[in-house]
C-alpha positions in Angstrom: 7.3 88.9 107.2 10.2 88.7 109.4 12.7 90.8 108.8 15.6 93.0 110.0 14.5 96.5 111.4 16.8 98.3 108.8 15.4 99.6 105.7 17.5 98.0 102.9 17.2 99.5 99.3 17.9 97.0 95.9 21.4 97.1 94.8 20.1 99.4 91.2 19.4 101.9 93.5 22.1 105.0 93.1 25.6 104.5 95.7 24.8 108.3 97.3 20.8 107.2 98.1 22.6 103.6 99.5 25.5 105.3 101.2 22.8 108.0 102.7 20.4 105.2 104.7 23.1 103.3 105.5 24.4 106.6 107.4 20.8 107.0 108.9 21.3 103.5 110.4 24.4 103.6 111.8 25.4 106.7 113.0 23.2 107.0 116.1 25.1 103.6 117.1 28.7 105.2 116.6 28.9 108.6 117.5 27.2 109.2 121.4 27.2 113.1 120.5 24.9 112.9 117.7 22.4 110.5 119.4 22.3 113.3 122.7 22.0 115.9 120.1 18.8 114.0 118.1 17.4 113.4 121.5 17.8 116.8 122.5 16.2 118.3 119.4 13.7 115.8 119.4 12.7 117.2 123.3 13.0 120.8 121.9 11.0 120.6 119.2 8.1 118.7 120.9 8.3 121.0 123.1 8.3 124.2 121.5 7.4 123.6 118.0 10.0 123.2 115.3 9.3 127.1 114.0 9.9 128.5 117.4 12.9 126.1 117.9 16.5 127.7 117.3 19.7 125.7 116.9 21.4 127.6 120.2 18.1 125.9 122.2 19.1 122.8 120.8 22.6 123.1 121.8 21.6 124.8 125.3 19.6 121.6 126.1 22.1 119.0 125.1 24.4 121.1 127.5 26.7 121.4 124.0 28.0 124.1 122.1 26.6 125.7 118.7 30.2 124.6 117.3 29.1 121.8 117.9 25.9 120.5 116.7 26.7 122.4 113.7 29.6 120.3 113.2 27.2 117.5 113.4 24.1 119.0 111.4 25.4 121.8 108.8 21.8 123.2 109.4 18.4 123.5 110.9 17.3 121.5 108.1 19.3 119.2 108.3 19.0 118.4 111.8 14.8 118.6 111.4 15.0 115.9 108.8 17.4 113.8 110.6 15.0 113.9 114.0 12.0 113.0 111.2 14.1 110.2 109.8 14.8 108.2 113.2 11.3 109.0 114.2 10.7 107.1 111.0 13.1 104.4 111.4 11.5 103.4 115.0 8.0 102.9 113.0 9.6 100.5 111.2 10.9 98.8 114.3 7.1 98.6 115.5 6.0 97.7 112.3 8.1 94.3 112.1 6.6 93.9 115.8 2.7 94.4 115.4 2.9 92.2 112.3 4.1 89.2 113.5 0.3 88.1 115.0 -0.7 88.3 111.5 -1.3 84.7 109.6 -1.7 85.4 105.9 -0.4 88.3 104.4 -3.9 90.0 104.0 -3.8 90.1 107.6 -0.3 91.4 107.2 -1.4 94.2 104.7 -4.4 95.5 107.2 -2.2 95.3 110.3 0.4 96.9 108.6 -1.8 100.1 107.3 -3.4 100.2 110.8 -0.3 100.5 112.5 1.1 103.0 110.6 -1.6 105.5 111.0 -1.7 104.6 114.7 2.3 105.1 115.1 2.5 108.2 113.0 -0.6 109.9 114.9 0.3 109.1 118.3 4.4 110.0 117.9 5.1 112.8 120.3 7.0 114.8 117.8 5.1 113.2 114.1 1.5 113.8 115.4 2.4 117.1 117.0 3.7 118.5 113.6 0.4 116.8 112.1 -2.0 119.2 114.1 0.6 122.5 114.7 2.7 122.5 111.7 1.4 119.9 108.8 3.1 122.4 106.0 6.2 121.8 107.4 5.8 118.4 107.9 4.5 118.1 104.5 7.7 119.5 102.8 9.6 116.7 104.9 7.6 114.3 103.9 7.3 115.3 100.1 9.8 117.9 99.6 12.5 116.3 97.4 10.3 112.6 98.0 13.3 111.0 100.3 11.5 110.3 103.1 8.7 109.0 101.2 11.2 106.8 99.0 12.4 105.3 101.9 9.1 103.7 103.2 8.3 102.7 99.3 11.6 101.0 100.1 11.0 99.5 102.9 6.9 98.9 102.3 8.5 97.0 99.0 11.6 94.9 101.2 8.0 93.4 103.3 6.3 92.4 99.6 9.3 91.3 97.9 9.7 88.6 101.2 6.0 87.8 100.7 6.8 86.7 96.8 9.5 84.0 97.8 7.4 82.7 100.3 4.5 82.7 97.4 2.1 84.4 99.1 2.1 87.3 96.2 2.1 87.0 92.7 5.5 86.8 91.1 4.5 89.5 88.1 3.3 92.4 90.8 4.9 95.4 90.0 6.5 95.8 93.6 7.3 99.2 93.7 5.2 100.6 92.4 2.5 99.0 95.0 4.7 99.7 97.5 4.1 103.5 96.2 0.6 103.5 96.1 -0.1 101.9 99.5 2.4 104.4 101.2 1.1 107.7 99.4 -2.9 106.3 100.2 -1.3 106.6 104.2 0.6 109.4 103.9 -2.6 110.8 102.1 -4.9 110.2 105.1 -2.1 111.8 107.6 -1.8 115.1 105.5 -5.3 115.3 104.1 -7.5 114.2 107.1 -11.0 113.9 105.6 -15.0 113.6 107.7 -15.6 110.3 106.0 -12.9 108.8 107.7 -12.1 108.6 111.3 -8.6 108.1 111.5 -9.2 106.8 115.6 -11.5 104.0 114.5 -9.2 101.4 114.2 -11.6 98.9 112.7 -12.8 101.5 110.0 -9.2 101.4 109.2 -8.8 97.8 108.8 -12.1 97.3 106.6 -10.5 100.3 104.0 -7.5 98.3 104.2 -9.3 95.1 103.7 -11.4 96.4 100.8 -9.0 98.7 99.0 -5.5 97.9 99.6 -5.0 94.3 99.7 -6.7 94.0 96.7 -3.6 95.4 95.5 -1.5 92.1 95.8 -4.2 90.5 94.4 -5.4 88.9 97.6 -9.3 89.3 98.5 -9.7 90.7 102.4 
C-alpha cells in the first residue's frame, strides 16, 4: 500500500472539510511561525498538561507574543486540536513506513492495527493525555468526529488502493470498514480493558488477525 503521507479525502466530500486538511498539510511547510508555535505548544503541553497549560506559556516559550499566536490560533482550542492533528498526521507518516514489510494485505491489516496502538500509546503528547487527561482527549478525538473522519479517511485511501490491485473485494463497503476498524482502535485507546494487554504486541496481532481482517473478507 504505497502511498503519499498526506491524507486525501474523495472528491464528494464537502469543499470546507477538503479546503480544511489541505490547510492541515500545508501550513506547517509555509508559515515558519506557526510550525515554532506547534512545536512550542506541543513542549508545553507535554510538559505541563494541557489543563494547566495557558496560551501566554505557549507564547513565553516560543519567545513570541500573545498577539501573536492568537493571530495564528483564534483559541486554546484551536491551537490543542491543531497540535493533536499533526501528532496525527506523523502516525500516518509511520504508518506508510512499518507497512511496507508486509506481503499480502492481511499482513497489511495486522501491521497496520498494531502500529497504531503502538504509535498512539508511546507519543509523548497522545499517550500522556491517554493516562492524565483521556476526557479531554476523548472530546478531541470524538467531539464533533473530525479527527476521527480523518483516519476513516485515510484508513479508507489504504483499502481503496488494495481494491485496484485486487487484493479486496470490489463490493466492500469501504467506508464504512474503514469506520469500524478505526473506532475498534480508538475503542481500545479510550476504553482500556484487563482482557487485553495493550503492550503485548502479539496479542494485538492475533485480535487483528481473527477479528479485523475478516472484515475485507481475507482469512488471517
Amino acid at each position: 500500500m504505497d502511498s503519499p503521507p498526506h491524507v486525501r479525502i474523495p472528491a464528494s466530500e464537502s469543499l470546507l472539510e477538503r479546503a480544511f486538511l489541505e490547510a492541515v498539510e500545508r501550513a506547517d511547510e509555509v508559515d515558519a511561525v506557526r510550525t515554532r508555535l506547534l512545536d512550542a505548544a506541543y513542549e508545553q503541553f507535554c510538559r505541563s498538561g494541557i489543563h494547566r497549560s495557558s496560551m501566554e506559556e505557549v507564547a513565553r516559550r516560543a519567545n513570541l507574543s500573545r498577539v501573536t499566536l492568537y493571530r495564528r490560533f483564534e483559541s486554546k482550542d484551536a491551537l490543542v486540536e491543531q497540535v493533536l492533528l499533526r501528532e496525527f498526521r506523523r502516525y500516518f507518516d509511520q504508518f506508510l513506513i512499518d507497512i511496507r514489510t508486509a506481503r499480502t494485505v492481511a499482513d497489511r491489516i495486522v501491521l497496520g492495527f498494531v502500529s497504531s496502538l503502538r504509535a498512539i500509546r508511546t507519543n509523548a503528547l497522545i499517550g500522556g493525555l491517554l493516562d492524565a487527561e483521556p476526557t479531554l482527549l476523548a472530546g478531541s478525538l470524538v467531539g464533533d468526529g473530525r479527527m476521527l473522519a480523518i483516519a476513516r479517511q485515510f484508513v479508507a485511501a489504504q483499502l481503496r488502493r488494495e481494491r485496484r490491485a485486487g487484493t479486496i473485494p470490489h463490493e466492500l463497503n469501504l467506508e464504512l470498514t474503514a469506520e469500524m476498524m478505526v473506532r475498534i482502535a480508538a475503542s481500545f485507546l479510550m476504553v482500556p480493558t484487563d482482557i487485553v494487554d495493550l503492550d503485548d504486541e502479539e496479542q494485538l496481532a492475533a485480535i487483528a488477525r481473527e477479528f479485523i481482517v475478516p472484515m475485507i473478507g481475507q482469512r488471517g
